[in-house]
GUVEX-448798 format. One record per residue (C-alpha): x, y, z. Coordinates in steps of 0.2 Angstrom, whole numbers, padded with zeros to 4 digits, always signed. Each point is the difference from the previous one (the first is absolute). Example, Ala and Ser with C-alpha at 12.3 -4.5 7.8 and 13.67 -1.06 7.14 Angstrom:
+0062-0022+0039;+0006+0017-0003;
//
This chain:
+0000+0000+0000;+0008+0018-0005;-0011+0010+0013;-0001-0002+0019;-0018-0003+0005;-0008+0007+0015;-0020+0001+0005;-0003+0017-0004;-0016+0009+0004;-0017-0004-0007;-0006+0020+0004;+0003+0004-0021;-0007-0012-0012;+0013+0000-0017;+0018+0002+0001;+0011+0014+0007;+0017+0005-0002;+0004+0010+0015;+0016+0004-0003;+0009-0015+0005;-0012-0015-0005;-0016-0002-0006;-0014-0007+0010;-0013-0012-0009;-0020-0002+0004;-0014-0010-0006;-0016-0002+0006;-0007-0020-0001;-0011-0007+0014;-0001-0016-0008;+0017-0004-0008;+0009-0013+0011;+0015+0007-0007;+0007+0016-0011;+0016-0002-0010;+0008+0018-0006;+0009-0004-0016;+0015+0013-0007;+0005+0002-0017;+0013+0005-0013;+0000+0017-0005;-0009-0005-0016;-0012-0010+0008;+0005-0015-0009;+0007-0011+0014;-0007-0004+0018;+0015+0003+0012;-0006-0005+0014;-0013-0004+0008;-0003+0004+0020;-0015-0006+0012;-0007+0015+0009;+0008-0003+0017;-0014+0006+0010;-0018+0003+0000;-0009+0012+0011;-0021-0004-0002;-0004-0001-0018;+0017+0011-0004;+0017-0010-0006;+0013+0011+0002;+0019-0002+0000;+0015+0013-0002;+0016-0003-0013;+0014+0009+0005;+0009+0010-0012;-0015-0003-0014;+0000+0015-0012;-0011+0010-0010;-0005-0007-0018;+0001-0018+0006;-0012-0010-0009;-0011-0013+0010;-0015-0009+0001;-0010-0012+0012;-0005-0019+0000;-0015-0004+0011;-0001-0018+0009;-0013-0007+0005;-0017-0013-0004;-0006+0001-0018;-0020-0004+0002;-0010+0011-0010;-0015-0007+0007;+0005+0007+0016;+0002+0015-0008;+0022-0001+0002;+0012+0001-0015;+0016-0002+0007;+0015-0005-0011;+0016+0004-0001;+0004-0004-0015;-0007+0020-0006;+0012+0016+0004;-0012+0011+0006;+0002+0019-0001;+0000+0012+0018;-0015+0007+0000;+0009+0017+0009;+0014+0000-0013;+0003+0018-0006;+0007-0005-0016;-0002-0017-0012;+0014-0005-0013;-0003-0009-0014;-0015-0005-0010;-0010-0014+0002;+0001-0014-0013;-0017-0010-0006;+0001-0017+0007;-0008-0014+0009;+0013-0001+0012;-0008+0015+0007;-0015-0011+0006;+0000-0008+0016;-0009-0016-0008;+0002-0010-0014;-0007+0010-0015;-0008-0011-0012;-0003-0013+0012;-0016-0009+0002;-0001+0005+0018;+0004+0017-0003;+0002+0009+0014;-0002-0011+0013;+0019-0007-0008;+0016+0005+0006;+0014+0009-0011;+0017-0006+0005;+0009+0011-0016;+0010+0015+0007;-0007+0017-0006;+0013+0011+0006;+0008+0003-0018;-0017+0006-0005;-0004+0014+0014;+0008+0016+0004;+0010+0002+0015;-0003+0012+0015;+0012+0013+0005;+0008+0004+0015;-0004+0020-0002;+0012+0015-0001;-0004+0009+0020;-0004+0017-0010;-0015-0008-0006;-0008-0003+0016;+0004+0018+0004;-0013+0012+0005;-0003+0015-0010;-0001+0016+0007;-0014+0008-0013;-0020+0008+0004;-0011-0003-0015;-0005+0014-0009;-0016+0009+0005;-0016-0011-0010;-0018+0001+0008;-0012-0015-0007;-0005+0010-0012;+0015+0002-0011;+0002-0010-0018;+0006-0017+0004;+0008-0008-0017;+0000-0019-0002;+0015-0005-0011;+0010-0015-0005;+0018+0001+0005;+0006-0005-0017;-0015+0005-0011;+0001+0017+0004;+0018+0006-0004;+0004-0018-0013;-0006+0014-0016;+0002+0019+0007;+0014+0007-0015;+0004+0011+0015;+0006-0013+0013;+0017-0002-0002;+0002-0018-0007;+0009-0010+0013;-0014+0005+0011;-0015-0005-0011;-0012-0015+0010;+0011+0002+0014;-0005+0008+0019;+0014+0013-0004;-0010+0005-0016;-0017+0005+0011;+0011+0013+0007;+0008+0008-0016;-0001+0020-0003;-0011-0005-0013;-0011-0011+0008;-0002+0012+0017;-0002+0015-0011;-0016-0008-0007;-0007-0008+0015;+0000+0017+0008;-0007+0010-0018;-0016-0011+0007;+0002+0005+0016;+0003-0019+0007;+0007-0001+0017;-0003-0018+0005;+0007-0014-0014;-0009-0017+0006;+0013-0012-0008;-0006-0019-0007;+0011-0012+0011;+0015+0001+0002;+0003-0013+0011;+0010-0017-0007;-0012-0012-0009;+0000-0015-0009;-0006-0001-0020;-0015-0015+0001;+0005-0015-0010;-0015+0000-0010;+0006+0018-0006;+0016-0008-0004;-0006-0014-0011;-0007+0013-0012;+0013+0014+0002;-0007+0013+0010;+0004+0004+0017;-0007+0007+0013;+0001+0018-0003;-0010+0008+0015;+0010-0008+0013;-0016-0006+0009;+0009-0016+0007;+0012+0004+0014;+0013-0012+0007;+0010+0013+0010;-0010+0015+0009;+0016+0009+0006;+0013-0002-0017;-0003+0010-0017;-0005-0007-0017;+0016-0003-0007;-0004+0002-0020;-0005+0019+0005;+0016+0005+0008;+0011+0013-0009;+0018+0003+0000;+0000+0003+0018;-0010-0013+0009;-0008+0000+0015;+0009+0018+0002;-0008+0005-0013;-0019-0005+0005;+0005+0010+0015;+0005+0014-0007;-0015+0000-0012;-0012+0002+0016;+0012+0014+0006;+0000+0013-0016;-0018-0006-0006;-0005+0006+0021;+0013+0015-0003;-0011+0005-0013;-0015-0002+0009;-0006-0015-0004;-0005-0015+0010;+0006-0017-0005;-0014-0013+0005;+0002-0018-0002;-0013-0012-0008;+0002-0017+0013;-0006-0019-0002;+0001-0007+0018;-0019-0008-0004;+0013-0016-0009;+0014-0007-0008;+0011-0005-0012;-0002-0017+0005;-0018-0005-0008;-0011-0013+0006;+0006-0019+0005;+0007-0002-0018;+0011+0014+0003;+0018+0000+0002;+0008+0002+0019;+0012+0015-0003;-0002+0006+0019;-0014+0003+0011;-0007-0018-0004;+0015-0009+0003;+0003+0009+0017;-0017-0001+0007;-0013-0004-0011;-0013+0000+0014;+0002+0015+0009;+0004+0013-0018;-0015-0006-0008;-0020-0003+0001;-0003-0017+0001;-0018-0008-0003;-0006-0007+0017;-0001-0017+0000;+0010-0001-0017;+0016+0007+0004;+0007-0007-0015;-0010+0014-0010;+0002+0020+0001;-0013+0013+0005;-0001+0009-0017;-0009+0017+0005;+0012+0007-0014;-0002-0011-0015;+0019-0001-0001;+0000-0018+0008;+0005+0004+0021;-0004+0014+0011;+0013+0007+0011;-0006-0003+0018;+0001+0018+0005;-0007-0004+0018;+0016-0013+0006;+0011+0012+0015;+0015+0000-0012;-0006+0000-0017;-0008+0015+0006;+0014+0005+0007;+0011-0004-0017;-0014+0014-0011;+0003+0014+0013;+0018-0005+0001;+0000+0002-0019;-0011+0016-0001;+0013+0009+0013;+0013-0003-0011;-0007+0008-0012;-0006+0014+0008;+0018+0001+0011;+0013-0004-0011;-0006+0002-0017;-0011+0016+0002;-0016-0003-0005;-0017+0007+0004;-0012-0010-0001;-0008-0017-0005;-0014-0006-0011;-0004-0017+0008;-0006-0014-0015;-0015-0008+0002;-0001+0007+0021;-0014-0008+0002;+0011-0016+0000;+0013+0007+0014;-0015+0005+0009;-0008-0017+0003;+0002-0011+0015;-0005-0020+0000;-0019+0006+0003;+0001+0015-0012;+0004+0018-0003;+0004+0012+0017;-0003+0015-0003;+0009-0001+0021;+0012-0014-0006;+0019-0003+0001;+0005+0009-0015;-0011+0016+0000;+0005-0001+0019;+0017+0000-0001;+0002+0012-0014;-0010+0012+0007;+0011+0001+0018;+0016-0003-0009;+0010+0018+0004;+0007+0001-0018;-0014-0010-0009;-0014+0011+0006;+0008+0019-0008;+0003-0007-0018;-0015-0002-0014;-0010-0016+0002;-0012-0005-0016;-0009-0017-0001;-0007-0007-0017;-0015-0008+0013;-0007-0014-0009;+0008-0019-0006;-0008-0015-0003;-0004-0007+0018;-0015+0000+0008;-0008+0017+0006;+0017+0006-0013;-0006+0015-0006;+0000+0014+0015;+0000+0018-0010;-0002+0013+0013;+0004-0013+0015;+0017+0003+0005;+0004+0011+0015;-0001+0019-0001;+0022-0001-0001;-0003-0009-0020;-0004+0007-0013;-0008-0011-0015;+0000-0005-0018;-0018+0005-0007;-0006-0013-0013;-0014+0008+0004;+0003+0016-0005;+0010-0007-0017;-0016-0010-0006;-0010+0014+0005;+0005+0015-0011;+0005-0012-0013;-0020-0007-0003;-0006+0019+0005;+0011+0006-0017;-0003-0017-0010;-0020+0005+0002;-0006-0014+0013;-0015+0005+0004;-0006+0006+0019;+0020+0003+0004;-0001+0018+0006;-0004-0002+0015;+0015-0011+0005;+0010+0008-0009;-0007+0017+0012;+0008-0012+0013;+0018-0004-0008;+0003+0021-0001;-0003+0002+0016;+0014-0011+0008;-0013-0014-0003;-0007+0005+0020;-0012-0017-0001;+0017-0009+0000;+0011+0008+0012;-0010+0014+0011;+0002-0010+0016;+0012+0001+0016;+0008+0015-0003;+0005-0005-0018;+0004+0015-0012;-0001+0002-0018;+0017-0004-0006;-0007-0019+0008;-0004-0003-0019;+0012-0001-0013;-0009+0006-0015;+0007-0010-0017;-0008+0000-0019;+0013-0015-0004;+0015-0008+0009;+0011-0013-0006;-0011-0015+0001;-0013+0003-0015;+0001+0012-0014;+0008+0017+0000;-0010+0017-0002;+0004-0003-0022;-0008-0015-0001;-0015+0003+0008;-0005+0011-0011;+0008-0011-0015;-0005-0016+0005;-0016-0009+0006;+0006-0017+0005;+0020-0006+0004;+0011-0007-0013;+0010-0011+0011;+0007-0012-0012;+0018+0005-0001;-0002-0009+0022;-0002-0019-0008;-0014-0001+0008;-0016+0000-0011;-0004+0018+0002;-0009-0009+0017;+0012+0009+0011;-0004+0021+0007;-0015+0009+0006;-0017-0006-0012;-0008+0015+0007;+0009+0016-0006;-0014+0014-0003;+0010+0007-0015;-0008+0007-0015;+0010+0000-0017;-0009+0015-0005;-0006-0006-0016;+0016-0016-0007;+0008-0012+0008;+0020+0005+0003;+0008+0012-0012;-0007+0010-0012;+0002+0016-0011;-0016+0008+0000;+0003+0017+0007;-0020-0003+0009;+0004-0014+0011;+0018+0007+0004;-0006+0016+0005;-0015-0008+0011;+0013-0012+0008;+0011+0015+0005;-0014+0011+0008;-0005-0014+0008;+0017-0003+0007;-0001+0017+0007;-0017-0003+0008;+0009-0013+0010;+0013+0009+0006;-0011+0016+0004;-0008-0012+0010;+0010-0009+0009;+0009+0018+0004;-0015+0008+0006;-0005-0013+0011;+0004+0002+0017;+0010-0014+0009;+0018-0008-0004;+0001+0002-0020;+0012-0015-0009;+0007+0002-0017;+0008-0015-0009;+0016+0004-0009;-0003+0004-0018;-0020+0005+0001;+0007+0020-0001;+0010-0005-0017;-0016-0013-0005;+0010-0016+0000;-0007-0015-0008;+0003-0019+0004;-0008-0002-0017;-0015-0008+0011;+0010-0013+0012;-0011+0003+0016;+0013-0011+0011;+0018+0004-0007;+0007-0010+0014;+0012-0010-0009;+0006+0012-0015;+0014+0008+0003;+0001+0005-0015;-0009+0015-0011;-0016-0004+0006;+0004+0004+0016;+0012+0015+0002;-0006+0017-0003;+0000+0005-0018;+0010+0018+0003;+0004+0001-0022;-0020+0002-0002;-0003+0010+0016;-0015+0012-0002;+0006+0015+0003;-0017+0008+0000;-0007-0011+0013;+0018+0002+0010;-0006+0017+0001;-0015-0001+0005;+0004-0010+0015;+0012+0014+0006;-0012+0010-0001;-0013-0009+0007;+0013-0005+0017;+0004+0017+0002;-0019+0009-0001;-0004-0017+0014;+0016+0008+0012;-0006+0018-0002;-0018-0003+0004;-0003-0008+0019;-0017-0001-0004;+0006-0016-0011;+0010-0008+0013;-0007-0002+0018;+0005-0008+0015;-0019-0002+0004;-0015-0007-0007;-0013+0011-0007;-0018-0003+0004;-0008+0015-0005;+0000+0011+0016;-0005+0018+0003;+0016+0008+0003;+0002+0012+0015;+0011+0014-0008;-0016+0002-0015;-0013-0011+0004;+0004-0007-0019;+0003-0020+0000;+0017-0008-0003;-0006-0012-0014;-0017+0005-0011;-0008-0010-0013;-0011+0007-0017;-0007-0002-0015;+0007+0009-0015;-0016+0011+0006;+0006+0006+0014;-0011-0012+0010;+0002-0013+0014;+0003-0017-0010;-0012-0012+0000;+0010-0017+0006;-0014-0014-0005;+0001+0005-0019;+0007-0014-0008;+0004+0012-0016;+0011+0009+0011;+0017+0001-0010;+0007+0020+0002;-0001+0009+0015;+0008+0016+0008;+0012-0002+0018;+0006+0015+0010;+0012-0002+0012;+0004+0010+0014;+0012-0002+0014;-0006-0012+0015;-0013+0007+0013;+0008-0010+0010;+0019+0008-0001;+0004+0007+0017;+0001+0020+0002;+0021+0001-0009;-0006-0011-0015;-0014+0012-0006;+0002+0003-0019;-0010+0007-0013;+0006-0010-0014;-0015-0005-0011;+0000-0010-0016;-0017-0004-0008;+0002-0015-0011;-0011-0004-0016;-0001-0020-0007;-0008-0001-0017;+0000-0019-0003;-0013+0004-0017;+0008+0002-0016;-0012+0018-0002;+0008+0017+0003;-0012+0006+0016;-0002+0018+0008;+0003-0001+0020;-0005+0013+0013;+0014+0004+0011;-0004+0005+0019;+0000+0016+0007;+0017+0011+0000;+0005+0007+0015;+0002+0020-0002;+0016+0004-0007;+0005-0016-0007;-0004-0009-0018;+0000-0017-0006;+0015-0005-0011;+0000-0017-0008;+0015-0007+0004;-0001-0018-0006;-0008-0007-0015;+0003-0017-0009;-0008+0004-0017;+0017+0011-0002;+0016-0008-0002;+0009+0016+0011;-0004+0008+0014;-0003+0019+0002;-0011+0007+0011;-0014+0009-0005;-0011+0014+0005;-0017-0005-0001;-0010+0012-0011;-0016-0002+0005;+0002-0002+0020;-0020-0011+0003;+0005-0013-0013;+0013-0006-0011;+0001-0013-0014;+0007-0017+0002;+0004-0012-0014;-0006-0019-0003;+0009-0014+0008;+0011+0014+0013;+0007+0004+0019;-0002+0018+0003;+0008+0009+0014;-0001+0020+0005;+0004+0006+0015;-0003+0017+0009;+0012+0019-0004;-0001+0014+0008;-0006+0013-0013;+0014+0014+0000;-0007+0008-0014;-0016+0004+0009;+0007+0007+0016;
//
């Protein structure tokens, strides 16, 4: 043996080099032994292999003197292999550290990788003697500065700021301005060019897809593809490594740091709900082959089967002590050492759920809540999965906000012509209060999005009434069936300057929408330029054209219009309130903060099911406290008929005059004065917004 071993300490799950020695961790309450296994620098050659000296509860632990940073290792499990019992020991697998900061290597297709006998007739219930350490990347003993803490504040970002969802290689893989060693890479997300754009829309949060280490599906493989998304973690505290730019892990760190220096938050898209690992067919790569029982949902009374509240084959058992303890541990690290602001928790439903169901007072939202650095950073849940009682919009605890599906399907049906949608969608613009008006909860409690990357992009839902998927392998079976898109008039592309001028005014209704509307508003990268998946409504395994943003036929128009769009939104605080509005005599003028009317000028009548257009005006809360009083006021018309129609405005204030400010039958934006000041003329099919000036000329 080249190392002196000594017990060590089980206080730290992973392995630390303190200076002198690095001190090893694992958490397996089941093992009867865990063997640490070192290799050659190119991960090639076992070199040793070392039984864990002690164990301290579940926690085997031992310390090798004079072990240096960049060593490369792995773990072998021991213990019973009885699937039935629910246990998958064997040895026989290298298994990666589920703390490791860093993974070398890539993994290599092969049924060694299983921990039976793949193509046997017992298929699982066999047992795989083959070694699978020349197929699966090594962990690595971490350089210290890794695990350092930075010393960095986010930058000032209320719930209401523009949150941009963005693939870390898809966004930069295209730009002509990102310098080209950084295009696809984390480095890229942080070029002059890319923060120069991010803040032209006035972006101050990015919500990146994960980032986390994953594993491409073998099916994927077989035909190809791989898994592009990234929504199959294997390591929750190590980096993808086919983003990383010439830097590395430095360079993801200092990505956080000059996007936050910039003003921008850096938010991370997280999949703790499962794993890489799949159902009982799937390979045992790590969490299986260390303790199969505890990291995963097994069916009672069939333990040789996974719960599946995911539809990715297990479900990680969130509500164990120290798999619990292994996500906080992860988002810590995040938050601590990598500087990041905020999570967006996959399928939270899933993490939320004990044995008996979802807790809204259960360990998870429990623990995250109380944890002193977990409870100040951005916490978002997409609240539904597959599970019983799985879909939970507008049930997580006041400290969440939410993905609204509701608020997507909503406005997209309201503008496609569904009949009897204006009333919900009356809902959506008001931070969707029927959803999240409870325990304190504020407006910013919804996230607001018209498309997000699962399902088509803003483009194709106005070029595309149902997915064309075939390019997935998969029968165009695969992706959302229900879209509520309207091609305007063809199917896909077309030249008739008709339908491409419909789909682009259309495409500016969504967007005045979703800016108008109160709450958390989300913008998926490449909606502002129109970017188009040419109709793939789950792009999860292109990395390829489909998938990255198309920057060479950016609309530059629709670019434009967004800025302008972001900034009117920051200027007016009418559009972006911390409170919901419910239509309340306000104490200052006796007026109410949100009012309702006909193109008339009269109260709307609810129960008409033609109701399609309608006028909102919006005043600031009659509930804001005494130093929050504002007079901001924005009077918002919807004309969802395609006939130009004449609306009444209200009343004007002496000494001020109504100046349309917004309107999406025009391509640009210059605020008008209103000639006539009791009406004003509104186009078919249009978003029209004025807001209140002070009349200088008549005082």
């Amino acid at each position: 043996m080249k190392y002196k071993i000594s017990h060590g300490t089980p206080h730290r799950l992973g392995a630390f080099y303190d200076g002198e020695g690095t001190n090893f961790a694992v958490f397996s309450a089941n093992a009867s032994q865990i063997d640490l296994c070192l290799f050659s620098d190119d991960g090639t050659k076992e070199i040793d292999r070392i039984s864990m000296p002690e164990r301290t509860g579940p926690v085997w632990h031992g310390y090798l003197h004079g072990l240096q940073p960049g060593t490369l290792y792995g773990y072998r499990a021991h213990g019973i292999y009885a699937p039935e019992q629910g246990h998958r020991f064997n040895s026989n697998k290298l298994l990666l550290d589920p703390y490791t900061r860093e993974i070398f290597g890539k993994w290599t297709p092969s049924a060694t990788l299983f921990g039976y006998q793949k193509g046997a007739s017992g298929g699982d219930l066999t047992f795989g003697a083959a070694d699978s350490a020349a197929c699966v990347p090594k962990s690595v003993v971490s350089d210290p500065a890794l695990n350092d803490f930075l010393q960095t504040e986010a930058p000032v970002m209320d719930g209401r700021d523009l949150i941009y969802e963005a693939h870390a290689k898809g966004l930069t893989k295209l730009h002509p301005d990102v310098p080209e060693s950084l295009r696809g890479t984390y480095e890229g997300l942080a070029s002059d060019a890319m923060i120069d754009h991010l803040l032209s829309i006035n972006v101050r949060a990015v919500e990146l897809m994960p980032v986390h280490h994953f594993l491409d599906d073998e099916f994927l493989l077989d035909k190809n593809l791989v898994n592009y998304w990234g929504y199959n973690s294997i390591g929750f505290f190590a980096l993808e490594p086919r983003y990383l730019g010439p830097d590395g892990i430095v360079g993801f760190r200092a990505m956080v740091q000059k996007l936050k220096a910039a003003g921008i938050q850096v938010y991370l898209d997280v999949v703790f709900n499962h794993t890489a690992e799949g159902d009982q067919n799937g390979p045992t790569i790590c969490f299986r082959g260390l303790d199969n029982a505890t990291y995963y949902r097994l069916i009672a009374g069939q333990p040789r089967y996974y719960v599946n509240d995911t539809g990715c084959g297990n479900t990680v058992n969130v509500s164990h002590p120290y798999v619990l303890r292994m996500v906080l541990d992860s988002l810590r690290y995040w938050v601590l050492c990598m500087g990041v602001d905020g999570f967006r928790f996959d399928l939270a439903t899933t993490v939320a759920r004990e044995d008996y169901g979802f807790d809204l007072y259960g360990g998870f939202l429990d623990a995250i809540r109380q944890d002193p650095i977990l409870s100040t950073v951005r916490l978002i849940a997409e609240p539904w999965d597959i599970g019983p009682g799985g879909y939970r919009l507008g049930g997580f605890p006041p400290e969440f906000s939410e993905w609204n599906d509701s608020y997507r399907d909503t406005t997209r049906r309201y503008w496609k012509g569904d009949p009897q949608t204006t009333p919900d969608l009356a809902s959506r613009l008001l931070g969707s209060a029927d959803k999240f008006d409870r325990a304190g909860r504020r407006a910013w409690s919804s996230v607001n999005f018209i498309s997000a990357h699962d399902g088509f992009t803003l483009a194709d839902i106005t070029r595309y009434n149902n997915r064309h998927n075939d390019a997935n392998g998969e029968s165009n079976m695969d992706g959302h069936g229900a879209n509520y898109s309207d091609n305007c008039g063809t199917e896909g592309d077309t030249k008739d300057p008709v339908i491409l001028a419909r789909r682009k005014r259309r495409q500016r209704n969504f967007l005045a929408t979703l800016f108008l509307s109160q709450g958390s508003p989300m913008l998926l990268a490449g909606d502002e330029i129109a970017n188009s998946q040419k109709g793939n409504n789950n792009a999860y395994c292109q990395d390829n054209e489909i998938g990255w943003v198309d920057w060479a036929n950016a609309d530059n128009d629709l670019m434009e219009f967004v800025r302008y769009l972001s900034s009117f939104r920051r200027e007016h605080k009418a559009l972006r309130q911390d409170r919901f509005l419910h239509g309340a005599k306000r104490q200052q003028d006796d007026l109410r903060d949100v009012e309702w009317t006909d193109f008339g000028g009269f109260s709307l009548k609810w129960r008409d099911p033609s109701l399609s257009s309608f006028c909102l005006t919006l005043r600031c809360s009659a509930e804001a406290p005494s130093y929050e009083k504002d007079n901001d006021v924005v009077f918002i018309i919807f004309n969802r008929s395609n006939v130009a129609a004449s609306v009444v405005l209200p009343s004007c204030p002496d000494g001020f005059r109504w100046v349309r400010a917004l309107d999406t039958a025009q391509q640009t934006q210059h605020p008008s004065l209103e000639t006539q000041q009791d009406s004003t003329e509104i186009s078919g099919s249009s978003v029209v917004a004025l807001i209140l000036e002070a009349d200088t000329a008549n005082t």
